[in-house]
C-alpha positions as MATLAB code, in Angstrom:
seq = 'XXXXXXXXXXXXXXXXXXXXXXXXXXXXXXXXXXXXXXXXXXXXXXXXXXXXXXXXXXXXXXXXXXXXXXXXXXXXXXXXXXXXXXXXXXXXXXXXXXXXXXXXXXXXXXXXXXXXXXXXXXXXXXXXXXXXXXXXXXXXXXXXXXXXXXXXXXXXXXXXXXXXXXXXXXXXXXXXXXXXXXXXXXXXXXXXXXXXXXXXXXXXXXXXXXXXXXXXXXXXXXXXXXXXXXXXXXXXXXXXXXXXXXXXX';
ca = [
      29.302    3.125   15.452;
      31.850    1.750   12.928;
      32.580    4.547   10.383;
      31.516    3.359    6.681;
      28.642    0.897    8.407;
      25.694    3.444    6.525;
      27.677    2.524    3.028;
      27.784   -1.042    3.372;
      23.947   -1.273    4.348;
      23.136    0.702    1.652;
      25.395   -1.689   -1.073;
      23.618   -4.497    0.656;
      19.819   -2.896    0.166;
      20.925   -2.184   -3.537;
      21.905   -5.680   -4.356;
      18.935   -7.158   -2.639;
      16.444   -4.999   -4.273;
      18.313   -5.587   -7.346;
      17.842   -9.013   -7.340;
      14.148   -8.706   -6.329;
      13.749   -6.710   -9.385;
      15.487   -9.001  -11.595;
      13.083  -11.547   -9.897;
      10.467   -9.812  -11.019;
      11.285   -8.131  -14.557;
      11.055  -11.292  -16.543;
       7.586  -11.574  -15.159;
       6.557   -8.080  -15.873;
       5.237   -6.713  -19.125;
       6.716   -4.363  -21.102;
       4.257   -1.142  -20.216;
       4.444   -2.213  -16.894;
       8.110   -1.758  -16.600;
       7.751    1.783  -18.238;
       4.933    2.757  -16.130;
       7.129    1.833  -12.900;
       9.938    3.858  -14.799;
       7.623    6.855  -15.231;
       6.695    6.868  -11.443;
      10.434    6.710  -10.321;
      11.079    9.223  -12.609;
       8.269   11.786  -11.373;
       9.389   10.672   -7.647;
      12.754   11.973   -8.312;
      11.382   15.249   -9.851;
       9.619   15.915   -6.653;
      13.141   14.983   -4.782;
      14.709   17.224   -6.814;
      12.480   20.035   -6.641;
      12.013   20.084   -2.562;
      16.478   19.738   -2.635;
      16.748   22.410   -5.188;
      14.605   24.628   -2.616;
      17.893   24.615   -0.630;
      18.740   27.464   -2.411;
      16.212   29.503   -0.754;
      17.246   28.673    3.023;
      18.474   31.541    5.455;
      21.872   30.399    6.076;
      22.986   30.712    2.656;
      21.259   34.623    2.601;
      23.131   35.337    5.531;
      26.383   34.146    4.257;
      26.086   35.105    0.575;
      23.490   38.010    0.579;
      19.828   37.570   -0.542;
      20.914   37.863   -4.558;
      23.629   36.005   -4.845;
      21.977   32.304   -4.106;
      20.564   31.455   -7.580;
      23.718   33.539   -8.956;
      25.994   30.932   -7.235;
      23.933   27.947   -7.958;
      24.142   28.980  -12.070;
      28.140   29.530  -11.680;
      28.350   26.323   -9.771;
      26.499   24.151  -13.070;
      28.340   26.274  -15.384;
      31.594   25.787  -14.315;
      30.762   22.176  -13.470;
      29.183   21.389  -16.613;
      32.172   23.270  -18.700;
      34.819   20.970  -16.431;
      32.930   17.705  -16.999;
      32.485   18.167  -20.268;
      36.203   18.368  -20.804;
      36.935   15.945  -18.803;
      34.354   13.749  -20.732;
      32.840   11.901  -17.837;
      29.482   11.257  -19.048;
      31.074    9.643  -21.638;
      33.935    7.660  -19.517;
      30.794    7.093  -17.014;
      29.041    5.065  -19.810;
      32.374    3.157  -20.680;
      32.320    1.530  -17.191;
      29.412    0.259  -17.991;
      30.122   -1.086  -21.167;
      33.221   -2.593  -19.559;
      31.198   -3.761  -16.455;
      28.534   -5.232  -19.153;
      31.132   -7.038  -20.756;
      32.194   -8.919  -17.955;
      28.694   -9.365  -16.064;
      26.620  -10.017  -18.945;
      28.295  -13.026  -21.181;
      26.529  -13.746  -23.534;
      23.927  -11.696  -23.688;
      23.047  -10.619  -27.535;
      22.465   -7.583  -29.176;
      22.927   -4.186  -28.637;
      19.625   -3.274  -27.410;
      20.555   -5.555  -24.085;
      23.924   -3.934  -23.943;
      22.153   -0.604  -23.962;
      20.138   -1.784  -21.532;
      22.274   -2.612  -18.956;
      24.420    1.104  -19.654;
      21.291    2.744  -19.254;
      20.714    1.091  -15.864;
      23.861    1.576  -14.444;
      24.571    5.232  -15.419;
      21.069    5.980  -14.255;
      21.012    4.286  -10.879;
      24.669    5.125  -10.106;
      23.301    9.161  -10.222;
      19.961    8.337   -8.583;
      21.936    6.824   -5.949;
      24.922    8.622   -5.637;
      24.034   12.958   -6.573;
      21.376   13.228   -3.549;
      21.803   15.381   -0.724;
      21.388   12.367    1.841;
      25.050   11.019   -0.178;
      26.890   13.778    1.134;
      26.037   14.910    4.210;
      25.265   11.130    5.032;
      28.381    9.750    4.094;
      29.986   12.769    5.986;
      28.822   12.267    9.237;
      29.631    8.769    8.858;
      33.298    9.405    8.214;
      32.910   12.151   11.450;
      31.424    9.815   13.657;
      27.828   11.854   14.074;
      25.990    8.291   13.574;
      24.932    7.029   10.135;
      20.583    7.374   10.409;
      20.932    9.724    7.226;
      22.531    6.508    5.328;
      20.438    4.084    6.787;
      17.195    6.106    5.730;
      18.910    6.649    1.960;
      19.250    2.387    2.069;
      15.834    1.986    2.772;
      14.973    4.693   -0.247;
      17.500    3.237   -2.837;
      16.513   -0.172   -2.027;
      12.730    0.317   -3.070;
      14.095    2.091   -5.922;
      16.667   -0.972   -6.601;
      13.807   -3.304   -7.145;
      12.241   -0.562  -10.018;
      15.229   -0.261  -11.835;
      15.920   -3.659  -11.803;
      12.874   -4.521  -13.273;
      12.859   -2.344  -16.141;
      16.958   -2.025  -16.588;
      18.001   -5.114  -15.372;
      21.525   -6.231  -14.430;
      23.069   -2.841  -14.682;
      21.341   -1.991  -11.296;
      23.443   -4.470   -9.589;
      26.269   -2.654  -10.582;
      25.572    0.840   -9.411;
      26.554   -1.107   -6.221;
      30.152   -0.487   -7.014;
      29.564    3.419   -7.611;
      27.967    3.293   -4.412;
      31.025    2.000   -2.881;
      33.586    4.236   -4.444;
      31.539    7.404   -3.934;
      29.906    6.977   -0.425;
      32.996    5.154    1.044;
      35.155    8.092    0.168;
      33.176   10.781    1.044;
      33.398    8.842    4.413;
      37.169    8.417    4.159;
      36.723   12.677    3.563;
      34.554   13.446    6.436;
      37.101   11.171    8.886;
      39.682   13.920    7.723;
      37.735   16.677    7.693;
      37.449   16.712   11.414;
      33.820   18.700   11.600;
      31.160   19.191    8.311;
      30.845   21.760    6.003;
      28.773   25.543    7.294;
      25.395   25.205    6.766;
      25.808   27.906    3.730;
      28.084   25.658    1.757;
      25.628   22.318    2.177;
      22.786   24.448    1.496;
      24.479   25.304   -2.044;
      25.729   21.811   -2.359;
      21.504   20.295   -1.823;
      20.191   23.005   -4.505;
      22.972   22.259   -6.719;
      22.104   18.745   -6.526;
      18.843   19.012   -6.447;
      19.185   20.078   -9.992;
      21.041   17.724  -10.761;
      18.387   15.637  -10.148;
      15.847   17.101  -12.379;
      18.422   16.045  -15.120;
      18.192   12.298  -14.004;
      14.369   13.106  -13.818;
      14.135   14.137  -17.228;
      16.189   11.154  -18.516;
      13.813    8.583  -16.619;
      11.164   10.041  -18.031;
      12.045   10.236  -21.791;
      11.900   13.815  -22.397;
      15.208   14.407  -22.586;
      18.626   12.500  -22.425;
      20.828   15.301  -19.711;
      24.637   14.376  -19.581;
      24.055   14.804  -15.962;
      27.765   13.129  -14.559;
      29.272   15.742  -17.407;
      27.421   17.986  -14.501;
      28.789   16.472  -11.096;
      31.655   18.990  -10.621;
      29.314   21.297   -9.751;
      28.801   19.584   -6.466;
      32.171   20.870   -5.836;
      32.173   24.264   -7.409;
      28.777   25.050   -5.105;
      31.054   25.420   -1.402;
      33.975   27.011   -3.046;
      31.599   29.811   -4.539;
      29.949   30.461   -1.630;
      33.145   30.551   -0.102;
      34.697   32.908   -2.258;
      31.391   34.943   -2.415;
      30.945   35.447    1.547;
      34.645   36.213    1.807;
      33.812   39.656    0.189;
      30.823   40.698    2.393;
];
């Protein structure tokens, strides 16, 4: 199978449930939009809370010790979250929006549409893009293993596509091109790589994220606005902890 054929189905499933949404939104009320907002939101939670239960496989208590799991998981947000924030890239995250706005929404009016459409993006770029499925997926692609995990993640973001669309709008549309850039070079990694990461390290990498998720979770759902991309180094902190962490025992 041609390497990077999972990422393109899943920019094409995107787009098409975006514009099935957008079909739809103008046609939907308000409440309705927010109750469909709600749902995704609680959906993710659950997502997040079976990935974040990574933490608690065998493979990473072999290779870490039976303590050290949550211990790595915390270091792996904190030193994530203390590196994005510096870096500022829930903030430059939200400026590619507004610049993608700009250009893809002439002439819309106000700044309640403009906030809109950042909203949309920013959220359905990390919806689509922090999930376990994103890595290892896009991995195997790159490795040759086959690309089911993507296919199953376009079928998934596609449903979801058609959601956000309806209450976000345009900005969904967009998260296409995050797709692109993150899936197609984590594929690009994995046909360098030459084999995956241990089990350990992607175990770390799904809890990690899994959190993550609860962030996005909590932002769908109005309780409270996470600068989750500020937290997206931690996806990379995770393997190098464990790493460091097994190399003592």
């Amino acid at each position: 199978m041609i390497p990077g054929i999972g990422t393109a189905t899943n920019v094409a499933t995107v787009l098409l449930g975006s514009g099935v949404g957008l079909a739809l939104g103008n046609r939907l009320p308000e409440r309705t939009r927010e109750v469909v907002t709600d749902a995704l939101g609680l959906v993710t939670l659950l997502i997040a809370g079976t990935s974040a239960m990574a933490v608690l496989s065998d493979d990473l208590s072999d290779a870490v010790g039976d303590s050290a799991p949550l211990l790595i998981v915390l270091g792996a947000l904190l030193l994530g979250g203390i590196t994005g924030s510096l870096l500022r890239l829930e903030d430059r995250v939200e400026d590619a929006g507004r610049w993608l706005q700009r250009r893809l929404t002439r002439g819309a009016d106000g700044s309640a549409e403009r906030q809109r459409f950042v909203e949309g993006f920013v959220v359905s770029s990390l919806v689509f893009c922090t999930g376990p499925l994103t890595i290892l997926g896009s991995l195997n692609d790159g490795l040759g293993n086959g690309a089911d995990q993507l296919f199953l993640k376009s079928a998934l973001d596609g449903f979801a596509a058609i959601a956000f669309a309806a209450s976000f709008g345009l900005g969904v549309a967009a998260s296409a091109i995050t797709v692109v850039v993150v899936q197609g070079g984590l594929t690009l990694v994995g046909l360098g790589l030459g084999d995956v990461l241990p089990a350990a390290h992607l175990d770390a990498v799904t809890a990690t994220g899994g959190l993550l998720l609860v962030g996005v979770a909590l932002r769908l759902l109005r309780l409270r606005e996470v600068p989750v991309a500020d937290l997206l180094p931690a996806l990379l902190f995770a393997p190098v902890l464990v790493a460091i962490v097994a190399s003592f025992r």
